[in-house]
C-alpha positions in Angstrom: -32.8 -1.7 15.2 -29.9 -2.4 12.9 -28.1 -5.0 13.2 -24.4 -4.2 14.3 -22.0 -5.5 11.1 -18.5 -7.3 11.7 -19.3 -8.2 15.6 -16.8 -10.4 16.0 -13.6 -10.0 18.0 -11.5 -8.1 16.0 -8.2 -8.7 17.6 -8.3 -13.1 18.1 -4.8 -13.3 18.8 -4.7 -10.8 21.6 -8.7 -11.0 23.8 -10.2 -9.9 26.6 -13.7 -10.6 27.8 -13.7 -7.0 28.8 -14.9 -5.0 25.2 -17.7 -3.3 23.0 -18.2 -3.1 19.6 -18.6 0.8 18.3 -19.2 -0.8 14.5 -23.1 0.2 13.6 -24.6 3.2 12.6 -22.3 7.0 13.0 -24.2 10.3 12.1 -21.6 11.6 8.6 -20.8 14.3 6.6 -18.5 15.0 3.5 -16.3 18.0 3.8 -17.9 20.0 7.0 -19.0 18.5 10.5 -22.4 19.3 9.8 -23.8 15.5 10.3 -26.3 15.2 7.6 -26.2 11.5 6.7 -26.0 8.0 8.3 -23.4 5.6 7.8 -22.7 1.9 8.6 -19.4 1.3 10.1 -16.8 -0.2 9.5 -18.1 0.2 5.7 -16.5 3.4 3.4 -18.8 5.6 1.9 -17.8 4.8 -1.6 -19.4 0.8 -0.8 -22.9 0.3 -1.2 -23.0 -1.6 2.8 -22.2 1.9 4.2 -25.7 3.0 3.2 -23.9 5.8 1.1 -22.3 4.5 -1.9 -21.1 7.6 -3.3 -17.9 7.3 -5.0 -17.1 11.3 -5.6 -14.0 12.6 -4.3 -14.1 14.2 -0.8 -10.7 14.2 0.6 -12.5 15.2 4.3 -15.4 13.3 6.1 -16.9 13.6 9.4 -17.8 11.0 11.4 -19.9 11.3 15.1 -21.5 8.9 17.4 -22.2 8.7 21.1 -21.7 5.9 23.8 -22.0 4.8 27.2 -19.7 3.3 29.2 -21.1 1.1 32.2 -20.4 1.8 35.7 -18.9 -1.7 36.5 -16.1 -0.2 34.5 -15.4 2.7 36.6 -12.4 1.7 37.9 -10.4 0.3 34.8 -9.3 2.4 31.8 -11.1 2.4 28.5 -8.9 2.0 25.5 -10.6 3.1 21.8 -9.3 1.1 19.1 -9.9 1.4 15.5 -9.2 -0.9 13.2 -7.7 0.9 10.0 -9.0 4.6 9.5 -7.6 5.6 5.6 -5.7 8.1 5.8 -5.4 10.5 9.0 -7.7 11.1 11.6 -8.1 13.4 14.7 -9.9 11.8 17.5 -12.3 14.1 19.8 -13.7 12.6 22.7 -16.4 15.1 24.7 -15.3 17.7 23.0 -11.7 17.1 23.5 -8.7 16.5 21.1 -7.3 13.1 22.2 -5.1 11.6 19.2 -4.2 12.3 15.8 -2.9 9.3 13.7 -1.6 9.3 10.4 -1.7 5.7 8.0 -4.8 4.3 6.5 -3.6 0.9 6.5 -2.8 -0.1 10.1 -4.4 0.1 13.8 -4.3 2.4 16.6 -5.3 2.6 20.0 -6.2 5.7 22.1 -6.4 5.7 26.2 -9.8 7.8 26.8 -10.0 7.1 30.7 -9.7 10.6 31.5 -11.9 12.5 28.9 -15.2 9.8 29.7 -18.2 10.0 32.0 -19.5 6.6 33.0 -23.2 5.6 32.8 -24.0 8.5 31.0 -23.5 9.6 27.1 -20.0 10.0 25.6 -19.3 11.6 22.1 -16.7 10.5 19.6 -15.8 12.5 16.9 -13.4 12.4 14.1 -11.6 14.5 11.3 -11.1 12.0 8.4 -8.3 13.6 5.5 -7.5 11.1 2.6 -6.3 13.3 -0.2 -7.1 11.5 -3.2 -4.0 12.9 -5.5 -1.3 12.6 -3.1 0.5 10.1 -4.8 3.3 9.9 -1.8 0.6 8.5 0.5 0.6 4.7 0.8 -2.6 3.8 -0.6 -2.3 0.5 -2.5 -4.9 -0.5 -5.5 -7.2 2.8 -4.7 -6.9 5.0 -7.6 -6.9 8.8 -8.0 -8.8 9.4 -11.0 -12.5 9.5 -11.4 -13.1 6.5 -12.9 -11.0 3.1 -12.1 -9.4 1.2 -14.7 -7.1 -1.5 -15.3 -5.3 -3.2 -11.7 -6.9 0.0 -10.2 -10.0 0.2 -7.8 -12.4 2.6 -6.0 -11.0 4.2 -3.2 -11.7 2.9 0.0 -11.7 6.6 2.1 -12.3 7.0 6.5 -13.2 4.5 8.9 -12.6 0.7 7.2 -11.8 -1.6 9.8 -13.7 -2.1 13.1 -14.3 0.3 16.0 -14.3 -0.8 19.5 -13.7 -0.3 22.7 -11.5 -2.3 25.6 -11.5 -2.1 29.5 -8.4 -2.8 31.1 -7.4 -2.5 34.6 -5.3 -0.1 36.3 -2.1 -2.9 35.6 -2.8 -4.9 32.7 -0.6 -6.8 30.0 -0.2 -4.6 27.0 1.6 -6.8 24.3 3.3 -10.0 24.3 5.9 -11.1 21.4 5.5 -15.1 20.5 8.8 -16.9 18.9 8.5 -20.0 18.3 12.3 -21.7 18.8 11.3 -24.6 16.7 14.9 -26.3 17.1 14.8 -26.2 20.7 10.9 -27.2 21.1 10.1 -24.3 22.6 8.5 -20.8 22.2 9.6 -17.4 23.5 7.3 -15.3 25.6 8.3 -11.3 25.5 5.8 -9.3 27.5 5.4 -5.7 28.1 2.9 -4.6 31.2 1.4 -1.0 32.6 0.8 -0.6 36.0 2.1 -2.2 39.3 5.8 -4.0 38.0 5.3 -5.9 41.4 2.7 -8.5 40.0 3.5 -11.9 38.8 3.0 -12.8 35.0 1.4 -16.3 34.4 1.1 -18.2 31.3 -0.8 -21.5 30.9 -0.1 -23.6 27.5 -2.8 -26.1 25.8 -2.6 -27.9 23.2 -5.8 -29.1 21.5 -7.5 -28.9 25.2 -4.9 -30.6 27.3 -2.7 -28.6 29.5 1.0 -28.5 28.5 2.4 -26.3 31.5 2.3 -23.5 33.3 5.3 -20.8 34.0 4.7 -18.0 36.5 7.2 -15.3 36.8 8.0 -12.4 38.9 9.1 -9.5 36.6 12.0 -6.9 37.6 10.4 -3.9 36.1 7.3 -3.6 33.2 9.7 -5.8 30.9 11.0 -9.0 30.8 11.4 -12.1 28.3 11.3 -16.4 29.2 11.6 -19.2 27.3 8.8 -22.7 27.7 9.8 -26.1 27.0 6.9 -27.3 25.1 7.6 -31.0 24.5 8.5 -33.5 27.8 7.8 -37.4 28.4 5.3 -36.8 30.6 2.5 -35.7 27.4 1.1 -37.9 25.0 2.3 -35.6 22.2 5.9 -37.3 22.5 6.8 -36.5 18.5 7.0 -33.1 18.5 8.1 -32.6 15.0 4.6 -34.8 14.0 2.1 -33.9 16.4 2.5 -30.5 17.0 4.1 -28.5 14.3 2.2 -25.9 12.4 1.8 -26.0 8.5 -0.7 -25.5 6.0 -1.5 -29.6 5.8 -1.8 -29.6 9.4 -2.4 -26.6 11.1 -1.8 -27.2 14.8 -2.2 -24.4 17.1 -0.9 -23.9 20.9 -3.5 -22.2 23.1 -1.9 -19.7 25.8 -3.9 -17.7 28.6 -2.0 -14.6 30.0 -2.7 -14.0 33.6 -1.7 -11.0 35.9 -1.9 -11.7 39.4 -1.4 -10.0 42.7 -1.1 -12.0 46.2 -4.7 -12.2 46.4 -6.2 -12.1 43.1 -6.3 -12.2 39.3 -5.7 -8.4 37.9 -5.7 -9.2 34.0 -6.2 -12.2 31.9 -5.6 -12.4 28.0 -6.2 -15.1 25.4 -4.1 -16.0 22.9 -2.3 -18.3 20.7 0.3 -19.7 19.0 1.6 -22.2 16.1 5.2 -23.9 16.1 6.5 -23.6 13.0 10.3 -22.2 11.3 11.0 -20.3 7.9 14.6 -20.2 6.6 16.2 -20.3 3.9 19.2 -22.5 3.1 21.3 -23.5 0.3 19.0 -21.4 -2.0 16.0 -23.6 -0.8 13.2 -21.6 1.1 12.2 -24.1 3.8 9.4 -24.8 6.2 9.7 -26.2 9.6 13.4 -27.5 7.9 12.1 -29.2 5.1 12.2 -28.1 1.4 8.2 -26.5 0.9 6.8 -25.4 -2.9 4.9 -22.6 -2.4 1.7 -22.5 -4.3 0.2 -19.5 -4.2 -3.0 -17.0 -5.3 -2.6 -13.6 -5.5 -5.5 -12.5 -3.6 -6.6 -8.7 -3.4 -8.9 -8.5 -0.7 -12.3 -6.6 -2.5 -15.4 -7.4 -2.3 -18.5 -5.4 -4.7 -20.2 -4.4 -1.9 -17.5 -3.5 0.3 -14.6 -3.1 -1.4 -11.4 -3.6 1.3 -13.7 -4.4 4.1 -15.3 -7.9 4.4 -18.9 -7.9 4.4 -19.4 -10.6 6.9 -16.4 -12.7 9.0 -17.7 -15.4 6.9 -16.3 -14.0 4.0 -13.0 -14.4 4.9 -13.8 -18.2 6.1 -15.0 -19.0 2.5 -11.9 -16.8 0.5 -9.7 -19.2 2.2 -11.8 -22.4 1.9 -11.9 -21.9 -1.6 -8.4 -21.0 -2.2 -7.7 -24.1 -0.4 -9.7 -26.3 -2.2 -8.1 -25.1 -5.4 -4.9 -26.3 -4.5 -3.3 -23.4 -3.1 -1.1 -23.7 -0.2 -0.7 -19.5 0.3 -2.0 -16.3 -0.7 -0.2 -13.1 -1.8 -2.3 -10.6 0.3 -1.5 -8.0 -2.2 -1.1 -4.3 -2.1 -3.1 -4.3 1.6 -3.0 -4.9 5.2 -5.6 -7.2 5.7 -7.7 -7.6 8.6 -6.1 -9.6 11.5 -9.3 -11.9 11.5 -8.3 -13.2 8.0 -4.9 -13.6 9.7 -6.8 -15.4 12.6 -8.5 -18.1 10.2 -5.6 -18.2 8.0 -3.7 -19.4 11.4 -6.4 -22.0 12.2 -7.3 -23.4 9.2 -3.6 -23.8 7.3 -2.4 -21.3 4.4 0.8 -19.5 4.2 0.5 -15.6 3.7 3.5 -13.1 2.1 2.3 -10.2 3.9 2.5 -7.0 1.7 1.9 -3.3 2.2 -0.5 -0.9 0.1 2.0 1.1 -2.5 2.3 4.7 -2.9 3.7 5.6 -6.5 6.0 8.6 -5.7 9.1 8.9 -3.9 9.9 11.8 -1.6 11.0 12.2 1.7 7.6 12.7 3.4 6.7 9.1 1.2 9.4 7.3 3.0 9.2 8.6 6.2 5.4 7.8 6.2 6.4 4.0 4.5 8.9 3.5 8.1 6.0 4.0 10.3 3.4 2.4 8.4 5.3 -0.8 7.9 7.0 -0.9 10.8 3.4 -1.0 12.9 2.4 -3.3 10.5 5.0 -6.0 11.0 4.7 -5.2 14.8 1.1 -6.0 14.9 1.4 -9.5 13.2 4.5 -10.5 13.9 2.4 -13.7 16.0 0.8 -15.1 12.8 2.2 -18.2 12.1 0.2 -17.7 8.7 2.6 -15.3 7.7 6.1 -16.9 5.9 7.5 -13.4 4.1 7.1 -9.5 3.9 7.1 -7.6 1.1 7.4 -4.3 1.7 7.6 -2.6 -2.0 6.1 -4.2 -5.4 7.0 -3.5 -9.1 9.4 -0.2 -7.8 5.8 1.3 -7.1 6.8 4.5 -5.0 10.7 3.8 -5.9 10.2 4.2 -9.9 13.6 5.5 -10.5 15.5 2.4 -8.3 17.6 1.4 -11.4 19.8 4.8 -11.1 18.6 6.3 -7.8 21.1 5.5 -5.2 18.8 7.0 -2.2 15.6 5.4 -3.7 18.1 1.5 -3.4 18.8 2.7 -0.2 15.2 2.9 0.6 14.5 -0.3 -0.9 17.8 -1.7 1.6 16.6 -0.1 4.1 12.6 -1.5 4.5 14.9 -4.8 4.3 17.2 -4.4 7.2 14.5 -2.6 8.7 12.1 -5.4 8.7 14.9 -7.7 9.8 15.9 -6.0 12.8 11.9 -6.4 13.9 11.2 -10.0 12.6 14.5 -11.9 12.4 12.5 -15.2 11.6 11.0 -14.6 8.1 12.4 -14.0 4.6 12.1 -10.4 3.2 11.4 -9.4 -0.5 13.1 -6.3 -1.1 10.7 -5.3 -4.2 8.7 -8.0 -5.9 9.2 -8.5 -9.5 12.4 -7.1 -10.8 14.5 -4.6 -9.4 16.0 -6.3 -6.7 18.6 -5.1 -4.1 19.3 -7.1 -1.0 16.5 -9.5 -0.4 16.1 -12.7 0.7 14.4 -14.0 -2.9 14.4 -13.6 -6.8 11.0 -13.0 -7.4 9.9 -12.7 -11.3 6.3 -11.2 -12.7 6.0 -12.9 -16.1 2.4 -11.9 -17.7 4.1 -13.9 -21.2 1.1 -15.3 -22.6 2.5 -17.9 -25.3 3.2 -20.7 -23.2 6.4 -22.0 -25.0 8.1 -18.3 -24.6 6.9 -18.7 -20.9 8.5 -21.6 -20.4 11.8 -20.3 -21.9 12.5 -18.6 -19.6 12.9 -21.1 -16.5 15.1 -23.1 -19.0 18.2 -22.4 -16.5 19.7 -19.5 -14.4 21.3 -18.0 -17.9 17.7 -18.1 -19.8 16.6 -16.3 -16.6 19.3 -13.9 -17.1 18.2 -13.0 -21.0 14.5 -12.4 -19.8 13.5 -8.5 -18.5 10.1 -8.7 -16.9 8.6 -6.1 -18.1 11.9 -4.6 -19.9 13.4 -4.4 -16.5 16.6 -6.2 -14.8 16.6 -8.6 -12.4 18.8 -6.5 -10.2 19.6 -2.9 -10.0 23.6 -1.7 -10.2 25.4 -2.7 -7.4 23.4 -5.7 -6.8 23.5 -9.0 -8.1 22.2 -13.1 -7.5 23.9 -15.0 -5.1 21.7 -18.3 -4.8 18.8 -17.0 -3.2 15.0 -19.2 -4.3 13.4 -18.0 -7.2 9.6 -17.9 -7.2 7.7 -16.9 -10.2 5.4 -14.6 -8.2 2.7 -13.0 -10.7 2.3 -14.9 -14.2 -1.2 -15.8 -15.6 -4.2 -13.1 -15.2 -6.0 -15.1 -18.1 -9.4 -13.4 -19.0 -12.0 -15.9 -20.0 -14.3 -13.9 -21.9 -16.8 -17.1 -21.8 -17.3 -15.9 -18.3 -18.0 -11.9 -17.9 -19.2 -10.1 -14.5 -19.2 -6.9 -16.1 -19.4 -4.8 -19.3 -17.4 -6.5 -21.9 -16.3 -3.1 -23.6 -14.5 -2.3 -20.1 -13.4 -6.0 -18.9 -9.4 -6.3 -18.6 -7.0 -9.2 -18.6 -3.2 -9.7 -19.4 -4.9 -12.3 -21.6 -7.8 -13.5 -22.5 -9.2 -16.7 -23.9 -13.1 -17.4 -25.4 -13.9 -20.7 -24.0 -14.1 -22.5 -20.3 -11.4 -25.4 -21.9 -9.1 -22.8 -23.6 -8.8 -21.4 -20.2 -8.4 -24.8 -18.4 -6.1 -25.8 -21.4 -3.7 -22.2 -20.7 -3.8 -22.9 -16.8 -3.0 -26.5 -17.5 0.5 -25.4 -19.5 1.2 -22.3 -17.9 1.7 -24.3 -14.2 3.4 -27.2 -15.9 6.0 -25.0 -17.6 6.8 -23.3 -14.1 6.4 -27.2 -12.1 9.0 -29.0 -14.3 11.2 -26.5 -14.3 14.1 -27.2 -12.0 14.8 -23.8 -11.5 11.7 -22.4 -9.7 10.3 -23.5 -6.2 7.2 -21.9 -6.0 4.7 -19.7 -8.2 1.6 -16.9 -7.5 -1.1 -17.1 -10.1 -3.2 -13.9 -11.2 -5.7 -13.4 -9.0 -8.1 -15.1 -6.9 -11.3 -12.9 -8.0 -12.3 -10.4 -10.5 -12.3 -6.9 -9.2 -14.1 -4.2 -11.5 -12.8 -4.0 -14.5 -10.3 -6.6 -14.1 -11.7 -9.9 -14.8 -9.2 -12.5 -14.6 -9.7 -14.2 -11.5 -10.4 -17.7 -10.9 -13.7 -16.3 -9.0 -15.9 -13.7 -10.1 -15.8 -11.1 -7.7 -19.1 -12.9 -6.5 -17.1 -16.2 -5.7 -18.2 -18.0 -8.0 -15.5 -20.5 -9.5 -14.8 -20.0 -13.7 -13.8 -23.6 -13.8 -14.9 -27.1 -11.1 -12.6 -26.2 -7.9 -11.4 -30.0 -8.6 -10.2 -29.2 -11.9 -7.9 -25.7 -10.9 -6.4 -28.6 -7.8 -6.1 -30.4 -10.6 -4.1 -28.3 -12.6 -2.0 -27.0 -9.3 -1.1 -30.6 -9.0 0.0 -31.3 -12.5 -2.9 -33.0 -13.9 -4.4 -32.7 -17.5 -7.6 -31.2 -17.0 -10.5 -33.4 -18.1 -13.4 -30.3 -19.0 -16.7 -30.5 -21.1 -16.4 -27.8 -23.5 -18.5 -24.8 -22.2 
């Protein structure tokens, strides 16, 4: 009996009692539906957990499996989700053609009530195309050539994420938008219900296990929106803005339990949550809950070796952020990927800030940007209810928008992911296009790979240094656009290779630089964060990377986790120390 992998909820912020896991083992093929192999989802057949690990092209897979559905639920509707499925899939239930969906980077959800047969044997079956050269399809760090090199990794093709179904009733709650109003002490509920718009919508708010209130409501319709108090004299919390504010130092989170009712009974009950806490930017200061906050943060890609994009365990994600905690870091950059909503889930509960990105494609065209609106827009849809996340960043390095400097359309692309994103998520900052190339976002953002630390340091001198410094021969802004006081972070500088510390074949190993010796490396950390943490310029910095991945060793970790240098002496360095490291 195998063991079914990733068993876990796989939607924390949003749960029903009512669910089963369809992660395990699916008959697969490559190319034709003829079945002829085994794989483990939610593991890729180019990872060595999906039993397969075959890492030729095939830009169609098959995958089949069958299920049953108990009788209890007979009278509720069953909802498939999958959890990411890269790129498009058509979904066939008994035979029957129920969805197609299109973006290998986000969820989806598919209403099978009417195509199942309960207590007996149901079939699922889908069409998987990811077409490895199409360089207009959002795909992120998974290259198109045979063999990966340099910041590019295996691909990651088919089902990714988990699989699992949900049993709802007839009238159930369907989504509900969380705003915290931070000035006013309270938090905004938006809900959206199927079904009976005669029923009465309850929420019930705790707060580390004591009950804060109750609001029922009586909706006019399938739609409606209320505001909660969520600080009075009658709890012991009285200091709201100390007891029960959410940031990475203290990361309190509000409990909330949705509850559909009739007269005579509960129809649907969801668990949630929710964390009080404000981004905003002001007088070129990015703030958090209204106070001036450095970021400190860790670019972090999100591979593993034997399961590339997909966790191996839950636990992994636990100990990615416990160590990038304990090295000082107050954030991650989850770069070029959607990650899975349970590392948003313990990034909530245990405290660290997130800029949540998108996977890149790397041509523009109008089928690229069309796809890019519906991929991002579900993505910031889905997560909007992370306190975790602080920012979006929708493009990176012009990837996809390489000719930005003199393309009018492709700025107007770039303009519009920004006002875009703002008309979805008016409470977080948007980066327009991290690095260089800015338009109209919300920060300056600079990649700096400079590797002698003095030049580094140059450039943070003052506004007009800045100015004289192209990352990467580009400007700062394209035509048109220009500064006008918004926070500058440093957000990619570092990737230092330390060659005293190899994972892999050293003829192949990559770095933007690279040092011999465990106290060179401490030594470069040490000056490179000092230049950008007395300059008076920056407010906040992303080092290159958290892990090795492949061929690109210049992480902190090997892609195994294991630290390069004592966790103590990288906080250390984050705090401004000297290091203090026995030559190795």
């Amino acid at each position: 009996m195998v063991k079914i992998p990733r068993s876990e909820h796989p939607r924390p912020n949003f749960q029903r009692s009512s669910w089963q896991s369809l992660n395990g083992l699916w008959d697969f093929s490559f190319d034709a539906p003829l079945f002829d192999k085994k794989i483990l989802v939610p593991f890729v057949f180019e990872s060595s957990l999906s039993g397969i690990d075959e890492t030729d092209f095939h830009d169609i897979v098959w995958y089949k499996r069958t299920f049953s559905v108990p009788e209890v639920y007979k009278n509720q509707r069953t909802l498939l989700h999958f959890g990411a499925v890269d790129y498009g899939c058509t979904v066939m239930v008994n035979g029957k053609t129920v969805s197609f969906h299109e973006g290998g980077q986000v969820s989806f959800v598919v209403d099978i009530t009417g195509e199942i047969m309960f207590g007996k044997e149901n079939e699922v079956i889908l069409r998987v195309f990811d077409h490895h050269a199409d360089l207009e399809q959002p795909r992120g760090k998974q290259y198109w050539e045979e063999e990966p090199k340099s910041i590019f990794y295996t691909q990651s093709t088919g089902i990714w994420q988990s699989v699992w179904l949900e049993f709802v009733p007839a009238s159930y709650v369907e989504s509900v938008r969380i705003t915290p109003l931070f000035d006013e002490k309270s938090v905004q509920f938006e809900y959206e219900l199927q079904g009976d718009p005669n029923l009465s919508f309850e929420s019930e708010i705790f707060f580390e296990g004591d009950p804060i209130t109750t609001v029922c409501v009586k909706p006019n319709g399938l739609k409606g929106s209320f505001k909660v108090l969520l600080q009075n004299t009658t709890n012991k919390y009285w200091n709201f803005y100390e007891d029960m504010v959410w940031s990475p130092e203290n990361p309190r989170l509000f409990d909330v339990v949705f509850t559909l009712r009739s007269k005579e009974a509960v129809v649907d009950t969801v668990a949630s949550y929710f964390g009080m806490r404000k981004t905003s930017i002001e007088n070129g200061m990015f703030l958090l809950n209204n106070k001036p906050y450095y970021q400190k943060l860790v670019l972090d890609q999100g591979y593993w070796e034997e399961s590339l994009l997909t966790a191996p365990t839950d636990e992994a994600f636990v100990e990615d952020i416990e160590l990038t905690k304990a090295m000082g870091f107050n954030g991650v950059r989850k770069h070029q990927k959607v990650e899975d909503p349970r590392y948003l889930y313990h990034a909530d509960r245990l405290g660290l800030l997130v800029w949540a990105e998108i996977g890149s494609a790397y041509h523009y065209s109008v089928s690229y940007a069309s796809r890019m609106y519906r991929e991002w827009e579900a993505r910031v849809l889905r997560d909007y209810n992370h306190p975790c996340i602080v920012t979006w960043v929708p493009l990176n390095e012009s990837w996809g928008v390489q000719e930005i400097a003199t393309s009018k359309r492709q700025q107007a692309h770039s303009c519009a992911l920004v006002h875009m994103t703002k008309s979805l998520d008016e409470t977080r900052p948007v980066i327009c296009n991290d690095g260089w190339e800015h338009t109209n976002g919300d920060m300056l953002t600079v990649h700096d790979y400079e590797g002698e630390v003095g030049t580094f340091a140059s450039h943070y001198k003052d506004l007009e240094a800045l100015w004289e410094y192209r990352p990467a021969g580009k400007a700062h802004y394209v035509g048109g656009f220009s500064y006008s006081g918004e926070p500058v972070m440093v957000s990619e500088f570092g990737g230092i290779q330390c060659l005293a510390d190899q994972s892999s074949e050293s003829g192949k190993n990559w770095g933007y630089t690279s040092v011999n010796s465990s106290r060179e490396f401490s030594d470069n950390l040490h000056l490179l964060f000092q230049a950008l943490l007395k300059s008076k310029l920056v407010q906040g910095y992303c080092y290159t990377q958290l892990t090795d991945i492949g061929t690109e060793t210049n992480g902190l970790l090997t892609i195994g986790r294991k630290p390069k240098l004592p966790l103590s002496v990288i906080r250390g360095i984050n705090n401004g120390l000297q290091p203090d490291l026995e030559e190795k």
